[in-house]
C-alpha positions as CSV (number, residue, x, y, z in Angstrom):
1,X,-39.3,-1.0,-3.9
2,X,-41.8,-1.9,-1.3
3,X,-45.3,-2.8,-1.8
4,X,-48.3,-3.3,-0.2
5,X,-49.2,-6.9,-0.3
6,X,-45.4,-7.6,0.8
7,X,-43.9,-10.1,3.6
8,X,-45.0,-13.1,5.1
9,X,-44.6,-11.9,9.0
10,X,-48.0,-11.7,11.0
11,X,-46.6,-8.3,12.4
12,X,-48.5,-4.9,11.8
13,X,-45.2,-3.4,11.4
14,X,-43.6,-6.1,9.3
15,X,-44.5,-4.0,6.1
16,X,-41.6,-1.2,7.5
17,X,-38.1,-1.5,6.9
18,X,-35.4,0.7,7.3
19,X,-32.7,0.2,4.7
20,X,-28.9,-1.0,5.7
21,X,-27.9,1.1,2.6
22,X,-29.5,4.1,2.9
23,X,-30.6,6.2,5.0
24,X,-34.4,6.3,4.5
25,X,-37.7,4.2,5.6
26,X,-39.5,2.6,3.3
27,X,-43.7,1.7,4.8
28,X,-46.4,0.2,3.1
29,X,-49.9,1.0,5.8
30,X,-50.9,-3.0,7.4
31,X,-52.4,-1.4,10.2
32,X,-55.0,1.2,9.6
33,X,-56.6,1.1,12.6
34,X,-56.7,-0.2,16.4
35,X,-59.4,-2.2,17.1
36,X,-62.8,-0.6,17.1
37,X,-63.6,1.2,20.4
38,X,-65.9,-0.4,22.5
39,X,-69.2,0.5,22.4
40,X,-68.8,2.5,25.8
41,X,-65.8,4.6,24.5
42,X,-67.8,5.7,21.1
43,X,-69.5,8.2,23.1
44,X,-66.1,10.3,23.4
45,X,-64.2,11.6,20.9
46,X,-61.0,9.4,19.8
47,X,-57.7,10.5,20.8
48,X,-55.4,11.1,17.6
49,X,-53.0,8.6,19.1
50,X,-55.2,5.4,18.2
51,X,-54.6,5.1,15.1
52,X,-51.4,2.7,15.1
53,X,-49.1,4.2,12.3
54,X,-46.4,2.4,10.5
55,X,-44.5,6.3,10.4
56,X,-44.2,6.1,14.6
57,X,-41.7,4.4,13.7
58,X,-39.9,6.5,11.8
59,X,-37.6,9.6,13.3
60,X,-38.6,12.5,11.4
61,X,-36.6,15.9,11.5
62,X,-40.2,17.9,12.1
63,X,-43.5,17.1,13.7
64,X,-45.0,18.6,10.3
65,X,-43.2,15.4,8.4
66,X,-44.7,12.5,11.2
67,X,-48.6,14.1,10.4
68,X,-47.8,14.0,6.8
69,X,-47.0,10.4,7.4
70,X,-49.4,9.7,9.2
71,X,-52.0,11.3,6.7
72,X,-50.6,8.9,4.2
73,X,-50.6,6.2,6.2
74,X,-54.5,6.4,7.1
75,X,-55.2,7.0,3.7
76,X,-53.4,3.9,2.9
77,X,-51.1,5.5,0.5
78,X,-47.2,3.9,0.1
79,X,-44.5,6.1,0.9
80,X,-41.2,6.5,1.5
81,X,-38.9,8.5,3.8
82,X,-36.1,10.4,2.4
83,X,-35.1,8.0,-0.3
84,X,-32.6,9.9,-2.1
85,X,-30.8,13.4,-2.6
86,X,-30.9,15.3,-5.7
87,X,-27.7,17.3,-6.5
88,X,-28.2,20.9,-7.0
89,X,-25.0,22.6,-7.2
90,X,-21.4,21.3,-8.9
91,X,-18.5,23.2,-8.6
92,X,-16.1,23.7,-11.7
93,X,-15.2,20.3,-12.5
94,X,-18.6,19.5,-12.4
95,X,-18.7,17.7,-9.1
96,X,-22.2,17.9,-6.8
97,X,-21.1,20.0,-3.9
98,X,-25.0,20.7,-2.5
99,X,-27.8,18.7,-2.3
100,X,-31.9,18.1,-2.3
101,X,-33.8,15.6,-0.4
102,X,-37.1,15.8,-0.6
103,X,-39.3,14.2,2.5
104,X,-41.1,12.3,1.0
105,X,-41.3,9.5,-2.3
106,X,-44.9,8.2,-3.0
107,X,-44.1,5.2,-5.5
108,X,-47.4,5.1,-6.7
109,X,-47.9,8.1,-8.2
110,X,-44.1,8.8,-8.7
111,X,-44.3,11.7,-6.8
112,X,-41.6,13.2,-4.7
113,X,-42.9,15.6,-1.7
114,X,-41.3,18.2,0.6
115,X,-42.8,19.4,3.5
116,X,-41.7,23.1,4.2
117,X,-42.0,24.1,8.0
């Protein structure tokens, strides 16, 4: 699992991986912010698009699931993109033939999320 605190690169982005074995993104927040505006551009309203986001790098199926991310990441809460599926029907012999994935995994609180559109 991926924790804050993680990796030795000087990259914002180094705390983000996408796994070779699954499908799913695994991000720990490094970057909260850009730098501070200057003090000439604190008398307009920031753009949404300044805060730098360890979920833009993520493809999400819905622009609902990017904002969710992107709430957690300012909040500086650890989460996890689609990190497994959850069978939810078997057919006779017992075998999963539908399944659940949730959107999101927050390790912290051990708390799986779904975002409904």
């Amino acid at each position: 699992m991926f924790r804050r605190g993680q990796g030795s690169s000087a990259s914002p982005w180094a705390r983000c991986r996408r796994s070779s074995k699954a499908s799913f993104t695994a991000c720990s927040p490094s970057a909260r912010r850009s730098k501070p505006p200057s003090p000439s551009k604190r008398d307009s309203a920031p753009a949404v698009d300044e805060f730098a986001s360890p979920a833009d790098l993520v493809e999400f199926a819905h622009q609902s699931e990017e904002q969710f991310a992107r709430l957690l990441d300012f909040y500086g809460i650890d989460w996890e993109y689609e990190p497994r599926s959850f069978p939810i029907e078997f057919d006779a012999e017992g075998k999963p033939t539908s399944y659940f994935t949730p959107d999101f995994y927050l390790p912290d609180e051990d708390l799986f999320i779904e975002i409904t559109r």
